[in-house]
Phi, psi and omega in degrees: 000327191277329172289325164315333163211043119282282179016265178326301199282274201304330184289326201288274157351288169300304182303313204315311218272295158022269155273015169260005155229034177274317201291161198209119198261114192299100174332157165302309184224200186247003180258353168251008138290318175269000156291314157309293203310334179259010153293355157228175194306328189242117188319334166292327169292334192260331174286331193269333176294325189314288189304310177313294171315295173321322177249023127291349188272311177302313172313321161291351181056042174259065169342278177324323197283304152344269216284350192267295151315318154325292182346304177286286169015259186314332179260358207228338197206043174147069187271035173251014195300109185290316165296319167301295154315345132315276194300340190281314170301329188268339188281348189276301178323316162306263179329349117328320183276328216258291175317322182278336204282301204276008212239287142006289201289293182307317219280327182291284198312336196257350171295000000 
């Protein structure tokens, strides 16, 4: 009986911790990831935090943020990182959709 619902509760455990260290706790801007960032040891470690922030920054629908950080990525620690560049094209594409949306809009308003 007692092994029948340690299971559950350990499978229960295990995913909580899982995901919650999937999860990324977003900087305020990109300019204080990228200050966090140089607190750690390894170019790698500063590229994988890096990126992570870039695309919570992307999810928030913070472009400007995103694209800003990629940014560095590529010029200060990887510039062959396919995830930086991968974010800097779709935040860009975004930001593109958002000007013609609103360019759209003026255009209505003035009709």
């Amino acid at each position: 009986m007692k092994k029948t619902l340690l299971f559950p509760l350990l499978v229960c455990f295990c995913s909580g911790i899982l995901l919650s260290g999937c999860m990324v706790k977003k900087e305020e801007s990109s300019s204080q990831a990228i200050e966090k960032s140089k607190t750690f040891a390894s170019m790698q470690e500063k590229t994988n935090y890096l990126i992570g922030q870039a695309k919570a920054f992307y999810n928030a629908k913070e472009y400007r943020q995103a694209i800003g950080i990629s940014e560095y990525v590529i010029s200060n620690l990887d510039r062959n990182s396919m995830d930086a560049k991968n974010i800097i094209d779709k935040a860009r594409q975004e930001l593109e959709s958002e000007v013609k949306r609103k360019a759209d809009e003026m255009k209505k308003m003035i009709k």
